[in-house]
mmCIF file as Biopython writes it, N, C-alpha, C and O atoms, coordinates in Angstrom:
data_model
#
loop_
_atom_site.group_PDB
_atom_site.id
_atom_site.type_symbol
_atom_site.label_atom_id
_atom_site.label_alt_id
_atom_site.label_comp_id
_atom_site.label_asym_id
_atom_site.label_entity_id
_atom_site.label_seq_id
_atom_site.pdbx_PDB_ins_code
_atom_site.Cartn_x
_atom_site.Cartn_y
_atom_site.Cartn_z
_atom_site.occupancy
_atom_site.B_iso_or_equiv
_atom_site.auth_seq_id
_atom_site.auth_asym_id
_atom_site.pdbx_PDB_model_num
ATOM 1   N N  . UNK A ? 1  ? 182.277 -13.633 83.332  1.0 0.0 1  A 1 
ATOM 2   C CA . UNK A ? 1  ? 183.550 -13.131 83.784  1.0 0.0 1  A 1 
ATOM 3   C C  . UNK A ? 1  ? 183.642 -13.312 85.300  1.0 0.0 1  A 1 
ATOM 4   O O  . UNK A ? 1  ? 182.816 -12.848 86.088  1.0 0.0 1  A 1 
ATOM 5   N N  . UNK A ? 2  ? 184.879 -14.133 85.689  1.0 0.0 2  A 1 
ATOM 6   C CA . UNK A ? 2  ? 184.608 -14.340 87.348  1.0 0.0 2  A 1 
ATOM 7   C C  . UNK A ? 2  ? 185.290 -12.957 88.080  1.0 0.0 2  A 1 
ATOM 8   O O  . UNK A ? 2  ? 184.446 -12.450 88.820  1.0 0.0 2  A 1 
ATOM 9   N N  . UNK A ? 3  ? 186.092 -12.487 88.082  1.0 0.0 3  A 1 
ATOM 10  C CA . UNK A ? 3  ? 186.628 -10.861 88.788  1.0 0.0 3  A 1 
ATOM 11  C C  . UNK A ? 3  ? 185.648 -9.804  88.215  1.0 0.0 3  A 1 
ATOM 12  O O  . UNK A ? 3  ? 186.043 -8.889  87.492  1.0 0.0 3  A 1 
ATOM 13  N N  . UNK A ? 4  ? 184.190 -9.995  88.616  1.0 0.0 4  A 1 
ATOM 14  C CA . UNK A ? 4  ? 183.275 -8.802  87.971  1.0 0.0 4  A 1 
ATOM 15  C C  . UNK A ? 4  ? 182.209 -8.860  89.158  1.0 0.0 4  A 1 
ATOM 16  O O  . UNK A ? 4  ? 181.720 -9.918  89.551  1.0 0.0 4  A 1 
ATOM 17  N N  . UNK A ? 5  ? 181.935 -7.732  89.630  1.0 0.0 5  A 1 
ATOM 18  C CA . UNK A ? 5  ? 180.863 -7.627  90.439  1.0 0.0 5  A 1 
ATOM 19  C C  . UNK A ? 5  ? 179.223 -7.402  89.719  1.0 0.0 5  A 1 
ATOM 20  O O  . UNK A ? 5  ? 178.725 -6.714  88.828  1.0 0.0 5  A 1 
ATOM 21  N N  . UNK A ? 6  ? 178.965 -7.995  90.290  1.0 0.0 6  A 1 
ATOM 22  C CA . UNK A ? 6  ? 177.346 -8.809  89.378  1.0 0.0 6  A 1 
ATOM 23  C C  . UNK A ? 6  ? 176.551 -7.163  89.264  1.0 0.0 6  A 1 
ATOM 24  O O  . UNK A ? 6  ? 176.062 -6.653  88.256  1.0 0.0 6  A 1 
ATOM 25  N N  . UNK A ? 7  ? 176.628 -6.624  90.581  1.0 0.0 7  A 1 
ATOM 26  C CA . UNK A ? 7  ? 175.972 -5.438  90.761  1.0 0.0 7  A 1 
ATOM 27  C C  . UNK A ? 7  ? 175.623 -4.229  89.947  1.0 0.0 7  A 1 
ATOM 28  O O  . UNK A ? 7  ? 174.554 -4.002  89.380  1.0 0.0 7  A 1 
ATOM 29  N N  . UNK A ? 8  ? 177.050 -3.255  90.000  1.0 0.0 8  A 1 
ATOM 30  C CA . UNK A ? 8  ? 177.414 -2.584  89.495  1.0 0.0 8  A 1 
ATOM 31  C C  . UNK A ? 8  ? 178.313 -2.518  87.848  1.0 0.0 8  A 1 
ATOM 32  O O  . UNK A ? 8  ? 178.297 -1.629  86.997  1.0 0.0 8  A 1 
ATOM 33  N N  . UNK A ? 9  ? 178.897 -3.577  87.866  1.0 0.0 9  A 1 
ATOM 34  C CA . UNK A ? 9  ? 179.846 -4.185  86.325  1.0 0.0 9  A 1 
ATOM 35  C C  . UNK A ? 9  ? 181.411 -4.162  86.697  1.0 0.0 9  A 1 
ATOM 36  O O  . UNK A ? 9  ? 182.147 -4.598  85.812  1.0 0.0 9  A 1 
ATOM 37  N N  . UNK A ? 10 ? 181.809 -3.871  87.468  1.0 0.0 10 A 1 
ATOM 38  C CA . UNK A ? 10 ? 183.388 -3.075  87.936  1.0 0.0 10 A 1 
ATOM 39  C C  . UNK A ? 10 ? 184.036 -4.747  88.115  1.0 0.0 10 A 1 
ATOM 40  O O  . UNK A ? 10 ? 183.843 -5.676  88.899  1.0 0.0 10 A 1 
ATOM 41  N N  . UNK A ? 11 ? 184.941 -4.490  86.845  1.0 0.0 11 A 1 
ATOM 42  C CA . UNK A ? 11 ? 185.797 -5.551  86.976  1.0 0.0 11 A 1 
ATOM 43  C C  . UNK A ? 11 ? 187.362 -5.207  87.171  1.0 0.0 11 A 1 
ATOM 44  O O  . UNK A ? 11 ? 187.791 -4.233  87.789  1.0 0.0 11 A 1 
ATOM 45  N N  . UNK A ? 12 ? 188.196 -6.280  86.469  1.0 0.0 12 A 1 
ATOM 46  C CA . UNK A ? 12 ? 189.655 -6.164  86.488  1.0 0.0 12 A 1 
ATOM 47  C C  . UNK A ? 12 ? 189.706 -5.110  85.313  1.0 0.0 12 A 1 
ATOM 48  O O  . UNK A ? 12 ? 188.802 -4.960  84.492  1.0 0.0 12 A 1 
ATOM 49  N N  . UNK A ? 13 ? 190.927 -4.378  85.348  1.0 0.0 13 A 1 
ATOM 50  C CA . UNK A ? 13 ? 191.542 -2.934  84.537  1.0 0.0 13 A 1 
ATOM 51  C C  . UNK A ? 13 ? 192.509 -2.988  84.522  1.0 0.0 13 A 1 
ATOM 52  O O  . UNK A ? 13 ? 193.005 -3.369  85.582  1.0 0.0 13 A 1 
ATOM 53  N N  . UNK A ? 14 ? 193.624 -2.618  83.201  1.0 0.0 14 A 1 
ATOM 54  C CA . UNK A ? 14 ? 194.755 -2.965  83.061  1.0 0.0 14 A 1 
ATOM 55  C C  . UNK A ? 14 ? 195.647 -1.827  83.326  1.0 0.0 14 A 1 
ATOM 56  O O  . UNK A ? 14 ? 195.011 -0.794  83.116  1.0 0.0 14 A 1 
ATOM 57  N N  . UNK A ? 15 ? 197.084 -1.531  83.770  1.0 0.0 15 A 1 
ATOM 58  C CA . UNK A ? 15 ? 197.423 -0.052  84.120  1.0 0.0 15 A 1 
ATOM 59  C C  . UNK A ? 15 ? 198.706 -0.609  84.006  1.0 0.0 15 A 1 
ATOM 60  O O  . UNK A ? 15 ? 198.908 -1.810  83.827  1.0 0.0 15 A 1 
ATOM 61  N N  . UNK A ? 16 ? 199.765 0.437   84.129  1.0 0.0 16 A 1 
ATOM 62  C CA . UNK A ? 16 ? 201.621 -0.059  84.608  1.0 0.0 16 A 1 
ATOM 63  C C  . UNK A ? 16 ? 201.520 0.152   85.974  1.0 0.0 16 A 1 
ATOM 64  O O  . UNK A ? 16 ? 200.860 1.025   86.538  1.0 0.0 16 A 1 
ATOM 65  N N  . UNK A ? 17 ? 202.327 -0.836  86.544  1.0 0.0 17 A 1 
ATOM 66  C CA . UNK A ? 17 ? 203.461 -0.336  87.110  1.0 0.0 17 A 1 
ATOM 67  C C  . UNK A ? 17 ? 204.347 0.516   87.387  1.0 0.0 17 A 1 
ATOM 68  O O  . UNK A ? 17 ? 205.455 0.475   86.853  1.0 0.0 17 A 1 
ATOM 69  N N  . UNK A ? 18 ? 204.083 1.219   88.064  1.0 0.0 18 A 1 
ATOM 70  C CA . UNK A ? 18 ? 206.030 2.245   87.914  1.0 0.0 18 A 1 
ATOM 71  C C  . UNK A ? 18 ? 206.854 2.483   89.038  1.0 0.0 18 A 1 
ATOM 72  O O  . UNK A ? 18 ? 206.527 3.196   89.987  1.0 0.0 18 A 1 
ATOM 73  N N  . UNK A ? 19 ? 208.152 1.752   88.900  1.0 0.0 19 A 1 
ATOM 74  C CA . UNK A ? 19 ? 209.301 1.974   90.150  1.0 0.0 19 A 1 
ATOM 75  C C  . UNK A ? 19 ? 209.100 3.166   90.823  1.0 0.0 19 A 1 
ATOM 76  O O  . UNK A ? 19 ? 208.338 4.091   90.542  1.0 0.0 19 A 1 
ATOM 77  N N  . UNK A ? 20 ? 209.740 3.058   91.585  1.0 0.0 20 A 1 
ATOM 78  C CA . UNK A ? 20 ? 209.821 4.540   92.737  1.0 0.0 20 A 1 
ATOM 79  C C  . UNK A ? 20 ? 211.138 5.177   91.819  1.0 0.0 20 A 1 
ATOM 80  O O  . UNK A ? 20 ? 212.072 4.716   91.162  1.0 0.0 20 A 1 
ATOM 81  N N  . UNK A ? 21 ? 210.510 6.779   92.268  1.0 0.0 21 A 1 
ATOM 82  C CA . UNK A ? 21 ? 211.393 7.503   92.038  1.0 0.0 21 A 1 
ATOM 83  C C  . UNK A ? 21 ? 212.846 7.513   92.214  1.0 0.0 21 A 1 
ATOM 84  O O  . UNK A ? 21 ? 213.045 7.716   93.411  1.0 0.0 21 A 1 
ATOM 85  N N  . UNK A ? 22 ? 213.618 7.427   91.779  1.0 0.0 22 A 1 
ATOM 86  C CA . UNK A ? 22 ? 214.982 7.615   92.044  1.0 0.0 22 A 1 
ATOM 87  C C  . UNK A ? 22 ? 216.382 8.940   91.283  1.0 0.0 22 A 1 
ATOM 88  O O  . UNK A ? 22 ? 217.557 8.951   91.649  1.0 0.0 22 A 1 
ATOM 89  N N  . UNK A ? 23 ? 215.832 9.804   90.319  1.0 0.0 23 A 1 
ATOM 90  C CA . UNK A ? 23 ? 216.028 10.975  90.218  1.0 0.0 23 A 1 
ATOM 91  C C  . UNK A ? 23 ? 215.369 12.385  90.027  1.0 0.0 23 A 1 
ATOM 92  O O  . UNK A ? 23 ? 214.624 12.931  90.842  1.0 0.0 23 A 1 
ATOM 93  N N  . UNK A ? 24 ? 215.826 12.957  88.632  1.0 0.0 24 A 1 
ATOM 94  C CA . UNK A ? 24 ? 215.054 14.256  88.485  1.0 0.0 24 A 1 
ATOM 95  C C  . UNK A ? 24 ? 214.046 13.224  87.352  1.0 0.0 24 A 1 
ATOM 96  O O  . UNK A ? 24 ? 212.914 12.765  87.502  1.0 0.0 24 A 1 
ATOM 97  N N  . UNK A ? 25 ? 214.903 13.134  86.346  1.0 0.0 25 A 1 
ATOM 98  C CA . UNK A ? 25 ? 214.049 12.482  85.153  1.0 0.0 25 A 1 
ATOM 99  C C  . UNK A ? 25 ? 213.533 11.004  85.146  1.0 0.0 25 A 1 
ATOM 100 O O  . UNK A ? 25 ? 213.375 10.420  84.074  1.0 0.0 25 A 1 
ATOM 101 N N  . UNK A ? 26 ? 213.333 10.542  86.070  1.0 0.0 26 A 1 
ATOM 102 C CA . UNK A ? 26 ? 212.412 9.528   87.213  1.0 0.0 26 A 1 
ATOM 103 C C  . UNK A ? 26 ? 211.271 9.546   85.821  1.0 0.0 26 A 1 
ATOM 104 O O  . UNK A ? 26 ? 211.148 8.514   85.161  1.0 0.0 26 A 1 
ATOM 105 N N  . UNK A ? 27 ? 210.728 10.397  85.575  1.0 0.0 27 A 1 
ATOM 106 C CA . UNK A ? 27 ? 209.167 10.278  85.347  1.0 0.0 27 A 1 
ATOM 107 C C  . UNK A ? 27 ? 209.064 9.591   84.042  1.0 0.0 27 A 1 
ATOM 108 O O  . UNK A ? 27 ? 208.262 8.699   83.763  1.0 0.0 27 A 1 
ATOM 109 N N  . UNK A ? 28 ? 210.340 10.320  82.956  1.0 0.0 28 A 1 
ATOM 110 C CA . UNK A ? 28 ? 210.655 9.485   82.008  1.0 0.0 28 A 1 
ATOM 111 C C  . UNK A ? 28 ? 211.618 7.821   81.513  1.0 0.0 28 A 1 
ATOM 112 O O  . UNK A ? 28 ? 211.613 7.061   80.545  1.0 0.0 28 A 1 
ATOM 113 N N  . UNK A ? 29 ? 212.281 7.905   82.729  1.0 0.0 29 A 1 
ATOM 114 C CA . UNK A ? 29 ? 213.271 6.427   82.415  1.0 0.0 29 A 1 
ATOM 115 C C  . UNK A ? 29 ? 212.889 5.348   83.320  1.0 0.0 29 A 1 
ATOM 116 O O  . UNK A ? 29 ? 213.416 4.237   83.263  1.0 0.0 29 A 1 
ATOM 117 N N  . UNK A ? 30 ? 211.700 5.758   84.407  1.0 0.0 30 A 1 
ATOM 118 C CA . UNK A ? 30 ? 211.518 4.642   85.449  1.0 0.0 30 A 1 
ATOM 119 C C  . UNK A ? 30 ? 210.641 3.463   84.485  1.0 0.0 30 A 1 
ATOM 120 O O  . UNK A ? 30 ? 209.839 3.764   83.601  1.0 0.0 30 A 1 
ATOM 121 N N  . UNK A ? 31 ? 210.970 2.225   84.848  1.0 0.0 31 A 1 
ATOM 122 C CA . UNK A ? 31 ? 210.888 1.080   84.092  1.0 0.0 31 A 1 
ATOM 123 C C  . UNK A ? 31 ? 209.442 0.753   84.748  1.0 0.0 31 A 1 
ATOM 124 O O  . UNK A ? 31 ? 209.140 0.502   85.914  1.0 0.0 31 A 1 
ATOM 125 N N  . UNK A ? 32 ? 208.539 0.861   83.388  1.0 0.0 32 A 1 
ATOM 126 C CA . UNK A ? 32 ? 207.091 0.178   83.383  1.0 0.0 32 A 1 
ATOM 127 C C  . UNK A ? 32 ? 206.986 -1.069  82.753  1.0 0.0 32 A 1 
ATOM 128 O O  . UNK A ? 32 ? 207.577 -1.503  81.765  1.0 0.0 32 A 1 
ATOM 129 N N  . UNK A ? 33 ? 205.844 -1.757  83.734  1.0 0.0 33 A 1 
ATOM 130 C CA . UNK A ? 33 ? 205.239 -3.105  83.256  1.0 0.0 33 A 1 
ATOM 131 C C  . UNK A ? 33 ? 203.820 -3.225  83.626  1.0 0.0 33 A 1 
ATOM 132 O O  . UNK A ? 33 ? 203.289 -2.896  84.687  1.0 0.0 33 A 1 
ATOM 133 N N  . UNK A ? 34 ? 203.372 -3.669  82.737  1.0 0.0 34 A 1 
ATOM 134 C CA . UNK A ? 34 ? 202.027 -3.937  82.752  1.0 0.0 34 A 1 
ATOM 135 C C  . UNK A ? 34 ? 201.309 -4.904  84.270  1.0 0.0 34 A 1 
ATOM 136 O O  . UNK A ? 34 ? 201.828 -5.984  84.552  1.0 0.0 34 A 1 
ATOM 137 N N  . UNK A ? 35 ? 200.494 -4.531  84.852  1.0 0.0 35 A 1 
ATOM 138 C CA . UNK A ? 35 ? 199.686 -5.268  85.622  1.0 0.0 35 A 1 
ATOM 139 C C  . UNK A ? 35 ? 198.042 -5.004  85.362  1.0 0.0 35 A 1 
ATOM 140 O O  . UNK A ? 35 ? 197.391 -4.580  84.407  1.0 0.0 35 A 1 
ATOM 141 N N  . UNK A ? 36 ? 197.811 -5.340  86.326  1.0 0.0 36 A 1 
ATOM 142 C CA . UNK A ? 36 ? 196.419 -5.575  86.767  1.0 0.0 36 A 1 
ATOM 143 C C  . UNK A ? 36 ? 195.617 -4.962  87.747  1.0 0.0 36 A 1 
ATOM 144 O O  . UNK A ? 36 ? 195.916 -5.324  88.885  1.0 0.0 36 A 1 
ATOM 145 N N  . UNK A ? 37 ? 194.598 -4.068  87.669  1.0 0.0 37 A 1 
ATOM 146 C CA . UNK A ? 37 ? 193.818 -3.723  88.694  1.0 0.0 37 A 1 
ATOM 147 C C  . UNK A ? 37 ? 192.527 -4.665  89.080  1.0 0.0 37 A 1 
ATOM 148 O O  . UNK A ? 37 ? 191.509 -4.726  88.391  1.0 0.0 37 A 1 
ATOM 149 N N  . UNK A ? 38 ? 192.743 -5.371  90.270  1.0 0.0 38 A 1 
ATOM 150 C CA . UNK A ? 38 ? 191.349 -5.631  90.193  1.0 0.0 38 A 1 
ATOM 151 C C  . UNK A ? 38 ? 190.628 -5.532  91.449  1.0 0.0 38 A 1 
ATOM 152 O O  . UNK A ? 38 ? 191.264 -5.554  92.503  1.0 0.0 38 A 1 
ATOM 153 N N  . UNK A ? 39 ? 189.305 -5.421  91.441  1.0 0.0 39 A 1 
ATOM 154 C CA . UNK A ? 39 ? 188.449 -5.268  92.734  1.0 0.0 39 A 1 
ATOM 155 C C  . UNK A ? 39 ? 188.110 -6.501  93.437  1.0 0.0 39 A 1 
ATOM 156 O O  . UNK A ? 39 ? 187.991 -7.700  93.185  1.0 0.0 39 A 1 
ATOM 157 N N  . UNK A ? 40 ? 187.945 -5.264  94.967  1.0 0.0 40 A 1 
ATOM 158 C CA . UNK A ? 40 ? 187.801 -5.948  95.976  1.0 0.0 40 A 1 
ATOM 159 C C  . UNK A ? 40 ? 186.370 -6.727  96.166  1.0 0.0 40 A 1 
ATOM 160 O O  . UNK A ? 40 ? 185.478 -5.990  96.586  1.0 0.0 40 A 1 
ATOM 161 N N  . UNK A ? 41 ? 185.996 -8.096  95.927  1.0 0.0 41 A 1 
ATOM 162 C CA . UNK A ? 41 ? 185.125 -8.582  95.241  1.0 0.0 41 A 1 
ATOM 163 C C  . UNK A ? 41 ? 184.853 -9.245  96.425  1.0 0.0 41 A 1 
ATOM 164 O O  . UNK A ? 41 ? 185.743 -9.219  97.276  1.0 0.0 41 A 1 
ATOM 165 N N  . UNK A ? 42 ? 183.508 -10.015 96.752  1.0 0.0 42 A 1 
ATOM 166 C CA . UNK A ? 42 ? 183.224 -10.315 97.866  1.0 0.0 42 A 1 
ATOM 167 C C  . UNK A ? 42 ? 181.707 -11.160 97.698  1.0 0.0 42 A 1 
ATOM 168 O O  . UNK A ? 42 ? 180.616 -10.621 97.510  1.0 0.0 42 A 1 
ATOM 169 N N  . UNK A ? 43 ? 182.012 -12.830 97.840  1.0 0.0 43 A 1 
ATOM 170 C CA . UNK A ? 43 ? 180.390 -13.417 97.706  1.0 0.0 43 A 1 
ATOM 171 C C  . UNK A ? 43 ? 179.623 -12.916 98.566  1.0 0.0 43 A 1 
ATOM 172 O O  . UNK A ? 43 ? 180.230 -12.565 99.578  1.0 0.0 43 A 1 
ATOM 173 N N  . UNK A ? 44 ? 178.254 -12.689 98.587  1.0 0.0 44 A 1 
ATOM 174 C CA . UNK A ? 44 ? 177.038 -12.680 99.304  1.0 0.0 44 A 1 
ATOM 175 C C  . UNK A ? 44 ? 175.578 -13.189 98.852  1.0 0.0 44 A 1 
ATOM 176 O O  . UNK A ? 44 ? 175.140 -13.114 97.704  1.0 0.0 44 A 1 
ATOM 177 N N  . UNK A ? 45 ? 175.081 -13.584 99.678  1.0 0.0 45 A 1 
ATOM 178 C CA . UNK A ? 45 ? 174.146 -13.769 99.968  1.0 0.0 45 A 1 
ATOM 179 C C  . UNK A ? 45 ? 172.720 -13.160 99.464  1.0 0.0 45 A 1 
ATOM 180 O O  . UNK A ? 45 ? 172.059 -12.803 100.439 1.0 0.0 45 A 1 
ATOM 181 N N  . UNK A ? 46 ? 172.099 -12.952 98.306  1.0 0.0 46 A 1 
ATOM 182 C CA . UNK A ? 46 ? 170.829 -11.491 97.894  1.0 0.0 46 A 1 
ATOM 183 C C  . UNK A ? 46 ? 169.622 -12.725 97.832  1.0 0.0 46 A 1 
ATOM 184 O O  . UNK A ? 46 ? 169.800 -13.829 97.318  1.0 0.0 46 A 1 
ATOM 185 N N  . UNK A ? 47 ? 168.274 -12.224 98.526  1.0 0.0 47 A 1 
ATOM 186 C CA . UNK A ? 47 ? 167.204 -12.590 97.954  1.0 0.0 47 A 1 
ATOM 187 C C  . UNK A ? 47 ? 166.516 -11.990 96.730  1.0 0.0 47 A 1 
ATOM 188 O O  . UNK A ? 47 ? 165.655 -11.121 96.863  1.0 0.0 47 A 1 
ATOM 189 N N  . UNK A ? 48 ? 166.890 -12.447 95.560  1.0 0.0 48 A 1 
ATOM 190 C CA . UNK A ? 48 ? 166.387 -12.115 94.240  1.0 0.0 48 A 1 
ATOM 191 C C  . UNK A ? 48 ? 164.983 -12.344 93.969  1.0 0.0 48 A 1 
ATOM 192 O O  . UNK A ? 48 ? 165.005 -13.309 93.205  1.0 0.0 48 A 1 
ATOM 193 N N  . UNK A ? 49 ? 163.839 -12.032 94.143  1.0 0.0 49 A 1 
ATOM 194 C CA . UNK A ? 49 ? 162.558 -11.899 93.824  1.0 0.0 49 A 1 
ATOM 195 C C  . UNK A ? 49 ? 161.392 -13.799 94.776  1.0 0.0 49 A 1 
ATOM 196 O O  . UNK A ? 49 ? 160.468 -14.534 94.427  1.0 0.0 49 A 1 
ATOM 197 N N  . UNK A ? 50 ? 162.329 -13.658 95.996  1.0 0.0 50 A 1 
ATOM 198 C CA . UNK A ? 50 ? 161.853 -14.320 97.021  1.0 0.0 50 A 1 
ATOM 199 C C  . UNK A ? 50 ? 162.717 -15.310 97.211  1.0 0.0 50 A 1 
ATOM 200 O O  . UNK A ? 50 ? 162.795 -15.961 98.253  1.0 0.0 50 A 1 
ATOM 201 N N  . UNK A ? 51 ? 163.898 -15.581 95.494  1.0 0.0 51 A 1 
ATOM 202 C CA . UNK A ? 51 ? 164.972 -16.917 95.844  1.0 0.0 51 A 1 
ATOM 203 C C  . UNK A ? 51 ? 166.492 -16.539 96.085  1.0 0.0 51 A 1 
ATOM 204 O O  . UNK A ? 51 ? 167.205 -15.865 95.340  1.0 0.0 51 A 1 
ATOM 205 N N  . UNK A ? 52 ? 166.814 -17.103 97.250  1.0 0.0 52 A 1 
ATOM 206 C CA . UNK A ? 52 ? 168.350 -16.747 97.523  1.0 0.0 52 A 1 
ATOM 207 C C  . UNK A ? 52 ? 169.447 -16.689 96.444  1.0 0.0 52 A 1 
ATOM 208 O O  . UNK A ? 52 ? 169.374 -17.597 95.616  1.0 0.0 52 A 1 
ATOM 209 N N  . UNK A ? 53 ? 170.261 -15.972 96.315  1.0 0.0 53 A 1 
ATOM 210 C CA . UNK A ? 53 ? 171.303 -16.244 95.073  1.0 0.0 53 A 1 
ATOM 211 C C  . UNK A ? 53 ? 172.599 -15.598 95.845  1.0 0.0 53 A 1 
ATOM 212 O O  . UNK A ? 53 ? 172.686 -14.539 96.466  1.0 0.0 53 A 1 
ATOM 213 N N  . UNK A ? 54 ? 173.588 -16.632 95.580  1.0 0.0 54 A 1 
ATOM 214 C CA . UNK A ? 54 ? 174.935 -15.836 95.616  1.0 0.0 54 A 1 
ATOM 215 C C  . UNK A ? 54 ? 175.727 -15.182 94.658  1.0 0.0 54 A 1 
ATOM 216 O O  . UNK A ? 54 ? 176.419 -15.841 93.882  1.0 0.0 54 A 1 
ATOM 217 N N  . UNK A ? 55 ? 175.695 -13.904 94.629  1.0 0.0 55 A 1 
ATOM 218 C CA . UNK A ? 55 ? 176.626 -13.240 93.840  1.0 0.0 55 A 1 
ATOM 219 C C  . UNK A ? 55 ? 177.925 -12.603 94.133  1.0 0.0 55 A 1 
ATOM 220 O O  . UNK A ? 55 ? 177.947 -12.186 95.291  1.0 0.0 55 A 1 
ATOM 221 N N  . UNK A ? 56 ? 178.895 -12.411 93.549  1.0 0.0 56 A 1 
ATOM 222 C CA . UNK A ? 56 ? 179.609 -11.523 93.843  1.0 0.0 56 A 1 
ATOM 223 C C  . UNK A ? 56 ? 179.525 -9.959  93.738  1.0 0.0 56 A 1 
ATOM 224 O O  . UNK A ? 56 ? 179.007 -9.363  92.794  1.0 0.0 56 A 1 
ATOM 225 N N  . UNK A ? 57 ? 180.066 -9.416  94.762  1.0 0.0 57 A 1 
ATOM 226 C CA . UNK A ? 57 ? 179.634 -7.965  94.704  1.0 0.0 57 A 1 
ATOM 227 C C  . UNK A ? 57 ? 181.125 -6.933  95.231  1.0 0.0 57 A 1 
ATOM 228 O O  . UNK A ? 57 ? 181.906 -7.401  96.059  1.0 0.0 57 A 1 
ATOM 229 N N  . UNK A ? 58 ? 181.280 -5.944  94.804  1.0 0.0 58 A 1 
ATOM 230 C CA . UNK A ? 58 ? 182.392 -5.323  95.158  1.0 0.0 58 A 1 
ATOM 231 C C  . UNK A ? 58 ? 182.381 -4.489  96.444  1.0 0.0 58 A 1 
ATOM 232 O O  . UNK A ? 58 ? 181.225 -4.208  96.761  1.0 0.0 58 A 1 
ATOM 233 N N  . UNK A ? 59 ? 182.971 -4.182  96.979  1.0 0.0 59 A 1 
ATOM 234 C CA . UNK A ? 59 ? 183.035 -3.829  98.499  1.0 0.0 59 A 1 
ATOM 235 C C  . UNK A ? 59 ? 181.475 -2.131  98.674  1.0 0.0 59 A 1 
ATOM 236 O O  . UNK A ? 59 ? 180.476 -1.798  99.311  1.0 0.0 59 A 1 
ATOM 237 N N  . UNK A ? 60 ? 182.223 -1.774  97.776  1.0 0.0 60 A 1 
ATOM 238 C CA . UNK A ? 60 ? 181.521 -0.675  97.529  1.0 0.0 60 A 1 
ATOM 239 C C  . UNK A ? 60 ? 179.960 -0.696  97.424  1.0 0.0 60 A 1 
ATOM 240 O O  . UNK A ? 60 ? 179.193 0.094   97.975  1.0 0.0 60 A 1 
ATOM 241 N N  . UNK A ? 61 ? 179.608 -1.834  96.547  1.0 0.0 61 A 1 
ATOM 242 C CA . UNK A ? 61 ? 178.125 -2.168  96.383  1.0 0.0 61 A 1 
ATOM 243 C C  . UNK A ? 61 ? 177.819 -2.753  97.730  1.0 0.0 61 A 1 
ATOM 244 O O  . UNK A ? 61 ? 176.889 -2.145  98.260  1.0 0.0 61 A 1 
ATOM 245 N N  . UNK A ? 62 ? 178.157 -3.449  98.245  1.0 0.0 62 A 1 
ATOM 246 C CA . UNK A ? 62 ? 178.221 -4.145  99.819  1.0 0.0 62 A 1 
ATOM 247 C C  . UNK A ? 62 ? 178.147 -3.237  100.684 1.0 0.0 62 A 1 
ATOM 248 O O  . UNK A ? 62 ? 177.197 -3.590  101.382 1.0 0.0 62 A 1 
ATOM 249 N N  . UNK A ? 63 ? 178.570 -2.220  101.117 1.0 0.0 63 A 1 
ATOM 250 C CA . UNK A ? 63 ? 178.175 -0.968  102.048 1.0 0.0 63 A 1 
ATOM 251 C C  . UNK A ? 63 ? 176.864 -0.812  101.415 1.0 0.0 63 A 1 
ATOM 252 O O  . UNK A ? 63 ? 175.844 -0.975  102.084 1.0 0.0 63 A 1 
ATOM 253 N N  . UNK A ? 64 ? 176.831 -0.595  100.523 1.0 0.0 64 A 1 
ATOM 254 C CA . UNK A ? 64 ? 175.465 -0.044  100.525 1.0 0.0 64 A 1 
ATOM 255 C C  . UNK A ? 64 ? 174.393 -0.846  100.446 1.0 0.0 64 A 1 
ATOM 256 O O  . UNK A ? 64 ? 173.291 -0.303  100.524 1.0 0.0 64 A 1 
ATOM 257 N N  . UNK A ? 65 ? 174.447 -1.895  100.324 1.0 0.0 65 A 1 
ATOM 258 C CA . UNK A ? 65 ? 173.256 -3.241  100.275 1.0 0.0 65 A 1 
ATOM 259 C C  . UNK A ? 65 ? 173.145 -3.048  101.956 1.0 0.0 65 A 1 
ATOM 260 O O  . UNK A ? 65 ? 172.070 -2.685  102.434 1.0 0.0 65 A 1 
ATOM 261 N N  . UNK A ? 66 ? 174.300 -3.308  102.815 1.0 0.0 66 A 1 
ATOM 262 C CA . UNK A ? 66 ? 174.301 -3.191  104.409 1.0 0.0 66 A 1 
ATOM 263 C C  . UNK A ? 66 ? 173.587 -2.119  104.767 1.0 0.0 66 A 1 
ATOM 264 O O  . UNK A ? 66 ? 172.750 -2.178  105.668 1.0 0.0 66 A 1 
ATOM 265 N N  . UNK A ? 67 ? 173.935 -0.681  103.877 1.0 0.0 67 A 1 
ATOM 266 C CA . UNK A ? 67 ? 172.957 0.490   104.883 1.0 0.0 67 A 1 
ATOM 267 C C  . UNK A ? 67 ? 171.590 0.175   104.275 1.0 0.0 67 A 1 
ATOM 268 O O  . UNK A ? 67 ? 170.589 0.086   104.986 1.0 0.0 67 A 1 
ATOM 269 N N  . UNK A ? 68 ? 171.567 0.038   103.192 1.0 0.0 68 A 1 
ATOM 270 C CA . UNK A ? 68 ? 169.908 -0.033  102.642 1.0 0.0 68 A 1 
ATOM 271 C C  . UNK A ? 68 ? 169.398 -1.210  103.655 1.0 0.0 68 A 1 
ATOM 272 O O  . UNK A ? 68 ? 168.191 -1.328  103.447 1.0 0.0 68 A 1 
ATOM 273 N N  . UNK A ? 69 ? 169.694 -1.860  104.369 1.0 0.0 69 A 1 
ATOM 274 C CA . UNK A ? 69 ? 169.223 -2.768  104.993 1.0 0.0 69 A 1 
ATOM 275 C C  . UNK A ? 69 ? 169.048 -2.216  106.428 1.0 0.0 69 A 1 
ATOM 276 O O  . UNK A ? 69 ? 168.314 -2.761  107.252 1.0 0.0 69 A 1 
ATOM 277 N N  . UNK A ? 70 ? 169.681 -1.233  106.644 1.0 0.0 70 A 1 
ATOM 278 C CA . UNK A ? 70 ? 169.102 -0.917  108.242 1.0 0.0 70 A 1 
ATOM 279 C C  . UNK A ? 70 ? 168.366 0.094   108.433 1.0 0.0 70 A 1 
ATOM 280 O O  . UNK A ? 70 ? 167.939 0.343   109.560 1.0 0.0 70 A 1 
#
């Protein structure tokens, strides 16, 4: 799967859409459509058991590869 961070598993997620409010009963008649969530994904650089590999990793796993490193 290419939108998946190798790390952790956190891929794309499916959710609506929903217009902005525009009355009282907004919550029920505002017009939904399907999209897409997906993460903020990011190649790097890991030495895997002495050999370099590039993976993708999500922002989140990436802070913390950076602090574990200092």
């Amino acid at each position: 799967m290419a939108k998946m961070c190798e790390l952790c598993g956190k891929s794309t997620v499916s959710g609506n859409r929903i217009q902005h409010k525009h009355s009282v009963g907004w919550r029920y008649k505002a017009p939904k459509t399907k999209r897409a969530f997906v993460p903020n994904l990011r190649k790097i650089d890991v030495d895997i058991e002495g050999t370099p590999k590039r993976i993708n990793a999500c922002m989140k796993c990436y802070k913390r590869l950076r602090k574990e490193q200092e």
